[in-house]
C-alpha positions as CSV (number, residue, x, y, z in Angstrom):
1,X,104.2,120.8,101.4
2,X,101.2,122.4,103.4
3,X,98.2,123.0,101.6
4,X,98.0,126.8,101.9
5,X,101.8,126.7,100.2
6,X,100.1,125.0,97.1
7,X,97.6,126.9,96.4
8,X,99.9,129.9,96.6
9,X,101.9,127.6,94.3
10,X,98.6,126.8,91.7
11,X,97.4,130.7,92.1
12,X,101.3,132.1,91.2
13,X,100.9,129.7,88.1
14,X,97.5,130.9,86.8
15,X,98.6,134.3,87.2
16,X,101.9,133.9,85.3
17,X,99.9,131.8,82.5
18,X,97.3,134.5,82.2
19,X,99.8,137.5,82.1
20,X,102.1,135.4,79.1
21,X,99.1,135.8,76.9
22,X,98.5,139.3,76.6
23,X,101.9,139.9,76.6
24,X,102.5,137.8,73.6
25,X,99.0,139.5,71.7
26,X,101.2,142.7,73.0
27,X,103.8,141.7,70.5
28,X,101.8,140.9,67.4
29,X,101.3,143.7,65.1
30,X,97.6,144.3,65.6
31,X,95.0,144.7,62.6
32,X,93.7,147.6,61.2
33,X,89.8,148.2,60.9
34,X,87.7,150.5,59.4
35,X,83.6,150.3,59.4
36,X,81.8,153.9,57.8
37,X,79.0,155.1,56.3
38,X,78.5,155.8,53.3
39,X,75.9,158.3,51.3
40,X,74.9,157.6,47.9
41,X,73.7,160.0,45.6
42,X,69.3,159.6,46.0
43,X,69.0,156.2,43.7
44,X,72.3,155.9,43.3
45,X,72.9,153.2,45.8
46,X,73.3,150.1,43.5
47,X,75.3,151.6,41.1
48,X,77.4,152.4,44.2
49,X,77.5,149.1,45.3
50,X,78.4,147.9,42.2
51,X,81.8,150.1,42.2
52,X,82.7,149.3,45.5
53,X,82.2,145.6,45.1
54,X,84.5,145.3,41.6
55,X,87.4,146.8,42.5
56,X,87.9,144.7,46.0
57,X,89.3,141.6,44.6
58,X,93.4,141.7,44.9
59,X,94.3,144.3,47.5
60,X,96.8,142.7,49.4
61,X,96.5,142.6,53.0
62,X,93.2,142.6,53.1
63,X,91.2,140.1,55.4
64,X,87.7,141.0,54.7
65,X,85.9,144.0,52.9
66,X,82.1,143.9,53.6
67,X,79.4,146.4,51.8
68,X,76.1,146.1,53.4
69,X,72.6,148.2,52.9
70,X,71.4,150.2,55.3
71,X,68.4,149.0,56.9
72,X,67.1,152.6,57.5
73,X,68.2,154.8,54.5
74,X,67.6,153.8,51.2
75,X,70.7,155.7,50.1
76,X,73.0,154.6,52.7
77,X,75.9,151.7,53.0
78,X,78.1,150.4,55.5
79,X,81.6,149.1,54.6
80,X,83.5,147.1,56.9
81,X,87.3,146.4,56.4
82,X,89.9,144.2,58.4
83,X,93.2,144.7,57.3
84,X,96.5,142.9,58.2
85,X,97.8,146.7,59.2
86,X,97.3,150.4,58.6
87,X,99.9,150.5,56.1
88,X,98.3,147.8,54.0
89,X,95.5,149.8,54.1
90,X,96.8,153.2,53.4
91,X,98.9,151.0,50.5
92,X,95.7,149.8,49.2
93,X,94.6,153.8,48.3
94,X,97.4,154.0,45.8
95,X,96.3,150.7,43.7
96,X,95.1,151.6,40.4
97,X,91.9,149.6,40.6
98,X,91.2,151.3,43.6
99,X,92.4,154.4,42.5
100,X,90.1,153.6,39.2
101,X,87.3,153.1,41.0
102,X,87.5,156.0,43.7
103,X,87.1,158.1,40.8
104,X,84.3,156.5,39.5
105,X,82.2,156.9,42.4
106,X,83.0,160.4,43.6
107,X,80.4,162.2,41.5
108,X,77.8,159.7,43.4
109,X,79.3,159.7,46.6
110,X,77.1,162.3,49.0
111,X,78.6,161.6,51.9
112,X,80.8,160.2,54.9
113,X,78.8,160.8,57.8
114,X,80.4,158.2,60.3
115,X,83.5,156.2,60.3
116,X,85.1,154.3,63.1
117,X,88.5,153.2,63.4
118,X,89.1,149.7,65.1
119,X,91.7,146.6,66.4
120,X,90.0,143.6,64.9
121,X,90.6,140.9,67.6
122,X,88.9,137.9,66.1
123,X,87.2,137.2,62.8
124,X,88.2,138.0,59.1
């Protein structure tokens, strides 16, 4: 075997290797992300936090549920979800905990002025 024929040989297998893994990622179902914004009432940001926080504990399918202060608004969160799919997600809306608590911060919710949707790739 000449040496230009085994390269072409080595190259053909690195490119079938790396093609086999996005193709298998391909056929996982992908995760469902959310990170948004949130607006609390003025002062009402820990008493937000505390709703958000107690109704997260058994929602199935979900990987992580972060809350986080705002570094820059003294009435504003972030809230970062990873989810095992959209449908646990949209599932998770209908729990009565969450449903319980949804309703308990609406009157100190003043706003949703960002939300991204996103493919979690790596991480919890």
């Amino acid at each position: 075997m000449t040496h230009n024929r085994r390269d072409m040989l080595g190259l053909t297998a690195v490119m079938i290797a790396a093609t086999a893994i996005p193709t298998a990622a391909q056929e996982a179902k992908p995760r469902y992300g959310l990170i948004g914004q949130m607006l609390a009432s003025p002062g009402k940001r820990d008493e937000l936090v505390a709703i958000l926080t107690e109704a997260t504990g058994a929602m199935p399918g979900c990987l992580s549920y972060g809350v986080a202060l705002d570094s820059a608004n003294p009435d504003a969160l972030w809230i970062t979800e990873v989810w095992d799919s959209r449908e646990s997600h949209a599932a998770s809306l209908k729990l009565p905990a969450v449903r319980a608590a949804i309703s308990k911060a609406r009157p100190i919710i003043a706003g949703f002025p960002q939300h991204f949707e996103t493919v979690p790739v790596a991480g919890g």
